[in-house]
ZALOSE-257256 format. One line per 3 residues: for each residue x, y, z of C-alpha. Coordinates in steps of 0.02 Angstrom, whole numbers, plus 50000, padded with zeros to 5 digits. Each point is the difference from the previous one (the first is absolute). Example, Ala and Ser with C-alpha at 12.3 -4.5 7.8 and 13.67 -1.06 7.14 Angstrom:
BEGIN
50615,49775,50390; 50069,50172,49967 $
***
This chain:
BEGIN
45555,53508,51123; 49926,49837,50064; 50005,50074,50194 $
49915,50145,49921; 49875,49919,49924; 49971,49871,50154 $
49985,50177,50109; 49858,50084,49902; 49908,49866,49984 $
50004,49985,50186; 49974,50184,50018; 49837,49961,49888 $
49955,49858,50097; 49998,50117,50159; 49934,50164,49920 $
49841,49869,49957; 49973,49952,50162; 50014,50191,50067 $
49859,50079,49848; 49895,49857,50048; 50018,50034,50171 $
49941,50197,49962; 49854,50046,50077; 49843,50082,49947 $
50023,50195,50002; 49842,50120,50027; 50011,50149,49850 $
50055,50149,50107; 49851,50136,50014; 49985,50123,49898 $
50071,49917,49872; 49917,49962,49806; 49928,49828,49977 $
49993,49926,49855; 49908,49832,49915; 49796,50053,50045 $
50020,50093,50191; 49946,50169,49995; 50080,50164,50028 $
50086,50040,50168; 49887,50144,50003; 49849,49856,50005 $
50073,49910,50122; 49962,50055,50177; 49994,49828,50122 $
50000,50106,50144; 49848,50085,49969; 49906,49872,49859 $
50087,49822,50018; 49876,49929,49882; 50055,50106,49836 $
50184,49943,50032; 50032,49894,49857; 50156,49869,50032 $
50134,49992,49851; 49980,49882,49871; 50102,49840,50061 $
50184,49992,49920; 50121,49883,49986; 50112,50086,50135 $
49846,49981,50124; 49949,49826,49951; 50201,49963,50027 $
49963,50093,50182; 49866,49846,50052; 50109,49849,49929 $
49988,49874,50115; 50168,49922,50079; 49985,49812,49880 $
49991,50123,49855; 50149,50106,50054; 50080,49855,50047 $
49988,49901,49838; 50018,50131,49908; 50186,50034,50077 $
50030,49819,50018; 49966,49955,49802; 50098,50174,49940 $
50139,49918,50114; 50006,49854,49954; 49984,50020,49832 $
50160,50149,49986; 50106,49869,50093; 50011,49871,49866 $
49984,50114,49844; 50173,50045,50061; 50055,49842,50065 $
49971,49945,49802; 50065,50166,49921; 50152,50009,50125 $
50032,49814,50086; 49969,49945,50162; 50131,50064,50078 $
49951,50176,49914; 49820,49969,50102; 50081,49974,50159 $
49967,50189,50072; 49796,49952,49956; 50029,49804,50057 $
49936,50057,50165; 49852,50088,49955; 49934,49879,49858 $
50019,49860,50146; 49903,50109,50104; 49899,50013,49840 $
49957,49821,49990; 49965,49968,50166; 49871,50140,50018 $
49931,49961,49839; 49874,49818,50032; 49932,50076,50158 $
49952,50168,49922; 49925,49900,49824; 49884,49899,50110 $
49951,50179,50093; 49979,50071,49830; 49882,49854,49924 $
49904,49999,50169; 49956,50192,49999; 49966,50013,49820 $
49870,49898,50040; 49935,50090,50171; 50066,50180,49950 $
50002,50147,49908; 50137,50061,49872; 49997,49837,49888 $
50087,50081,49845; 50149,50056,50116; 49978,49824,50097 $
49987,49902,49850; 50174,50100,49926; 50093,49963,50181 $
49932,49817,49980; 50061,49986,49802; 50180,50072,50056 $
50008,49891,50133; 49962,49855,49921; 50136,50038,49854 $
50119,50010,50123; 49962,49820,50093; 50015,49940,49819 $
50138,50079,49956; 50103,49919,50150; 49941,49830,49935 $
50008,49996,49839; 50172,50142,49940; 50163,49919,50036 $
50070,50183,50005; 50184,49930,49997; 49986,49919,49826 $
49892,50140,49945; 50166,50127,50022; 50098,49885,49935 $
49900,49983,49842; 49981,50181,49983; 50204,49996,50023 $
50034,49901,49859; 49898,50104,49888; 50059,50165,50049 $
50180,49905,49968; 49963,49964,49812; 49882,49872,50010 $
49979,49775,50017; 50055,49983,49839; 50152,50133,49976 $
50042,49915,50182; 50006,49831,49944; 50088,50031,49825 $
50146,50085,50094; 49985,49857,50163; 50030,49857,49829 $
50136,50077,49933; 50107,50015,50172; 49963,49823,50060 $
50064,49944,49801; 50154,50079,50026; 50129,49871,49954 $
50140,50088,50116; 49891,49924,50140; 50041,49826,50077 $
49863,49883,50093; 49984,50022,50168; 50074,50186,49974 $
49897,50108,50119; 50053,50209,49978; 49944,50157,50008 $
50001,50105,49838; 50105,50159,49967; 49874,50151,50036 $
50049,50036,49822; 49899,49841,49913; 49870,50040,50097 $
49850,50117,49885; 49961,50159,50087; 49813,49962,50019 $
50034,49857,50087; 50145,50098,50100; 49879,50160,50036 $
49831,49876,50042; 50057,49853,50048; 50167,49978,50066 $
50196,50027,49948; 50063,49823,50094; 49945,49867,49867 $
50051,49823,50036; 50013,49852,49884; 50032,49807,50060 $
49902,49872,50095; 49937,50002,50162; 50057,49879,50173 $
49848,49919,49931; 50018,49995,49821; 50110,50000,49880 $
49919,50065,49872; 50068,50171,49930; 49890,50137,50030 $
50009,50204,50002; 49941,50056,50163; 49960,50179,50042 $
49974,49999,50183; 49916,50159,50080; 49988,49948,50192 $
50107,49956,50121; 50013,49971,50167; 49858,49943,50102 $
49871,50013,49814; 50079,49940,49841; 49890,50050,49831 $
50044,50014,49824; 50014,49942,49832; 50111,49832,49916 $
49991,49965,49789; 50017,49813,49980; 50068,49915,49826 $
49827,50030,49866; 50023,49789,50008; 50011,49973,50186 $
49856,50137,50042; 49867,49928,50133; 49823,49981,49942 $
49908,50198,49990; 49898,50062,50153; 49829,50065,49955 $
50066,50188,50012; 50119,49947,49850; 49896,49933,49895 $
49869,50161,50032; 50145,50111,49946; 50073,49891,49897 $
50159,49993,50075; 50138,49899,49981; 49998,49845,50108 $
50210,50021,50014; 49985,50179,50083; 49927,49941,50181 $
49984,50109,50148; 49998,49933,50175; 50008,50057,50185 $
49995,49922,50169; 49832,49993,50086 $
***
């Protein structure tokens, strides 16, 4: 599903760039024209060029005369943009097919808003240059300001029950009084809810850390080369809330974290 997804969007991405790369097409003759021409029978440029009456300007034919920086930031912004709405539905690894061409995305992207703010300025079209500039410019923002990592994982531990469902079921498998300090294990795939199992992950660990001992659940979604995921700490022992936490009011115990 997630290759699926990553391929239309790239299909989209390059179907874009091809319709804005369409050019103008003359009506055919003989044919009926429509928004204030005149009849075909009225129109004889052969014979009378000055009662040929040219057709009403549409957006198809304003599309024909887009400059390249509008085409261009158009594509890049649409690109950008598809890349990390499913790097934060799906995970990064998820937006790996579209990694390529939101890079690509990003690079294009200063050059063509300065291009864009110079001829809006100098040039014609300034609704369609002024849209090309606005998408832009969400998308430079965007790449400074959405961590798209903790975004999916956020969206993760919703679709898995929710902070607070997470955290009541994370307190009562770190009280277990089977477990022994310094214990570090696994859980059965059995203890383990099925929202968490479907959205999160079945392999649930409990223990410290090298670096800690502190018990902790840890639900770890990476691996590899890019480790990501979530870790419920004791509701006594939870670090001070982020600024994201306290906006959703989230618990401070259900953290997320990723490498950067």
């Amino acid at each position: 599903m997630e290759l699926l997804l990553a391929l239309f969007c790239l299909s989209a991405c390059v179907g874009l760039i091809v319709l804005l790369r369409q050019p103008r097409s003359p009506s055919p003759a003989g044919e009926s024209v429509t928004h204030g021409s005149v009849p075909p029978a009225n129109i004889d440029s052969d014979r009378h060029p000055s009662n040929a009456v040219p057709p009403a300007p549409t957006l198809h034919r304003r599309r024909g005369k887009w400059d390249a920086d509008l085409r261009l930031g158009y594509a890049a912004g649409v690109a950008y943009l598809a890349s990390l709405a499913v790097a934060i539905w799906f995970g990064p690894f998820a937006a790996l097919p579209l990694l390529a061409v939101g890079c690509a995305a990003l690079v294009v992207m200063p050059a063509v808003g300065l291009v864009l703010a110079v001829r809006l300025v100098t040039r014609g079209s300034r609704l369609w240059r002024a849209g090309a500039l606005a998408l832009v410019g969400v998308g430079l923002a965007s790449h400074i300001t959405v961590d798209a990592v903790t975004l999916h994982l956020i969206v993760r531990v919703y679709r898995a029950g929710g902070p607070g469902a997470l955290s009541a079921w994370a307190q009562e498998v770190m009280a277990d009084p089977g477990r022994r300090p310094g214990d570090h294990e696994f859980l059965d795939p059995d203890r383990v809810p099925d929202g968490v199992k479907d959205h999160l992950t079945p392999m649930v660990s409990v223990g410290g850390t090298i670096w800690s001992d502190l018990v902790r659940v840890r639900m770890e979604l990476g691996g590899g080369f890019y480790h990501y995921g979530v870790v419920v700490y004791p509701r006594d022992e939870a670090p001070p809330p982020t600024w994201w936490q306290r906006t959703l009011d989230w618990p401070s115990e259900v953290a997320v974290y990723h490498e950067e």
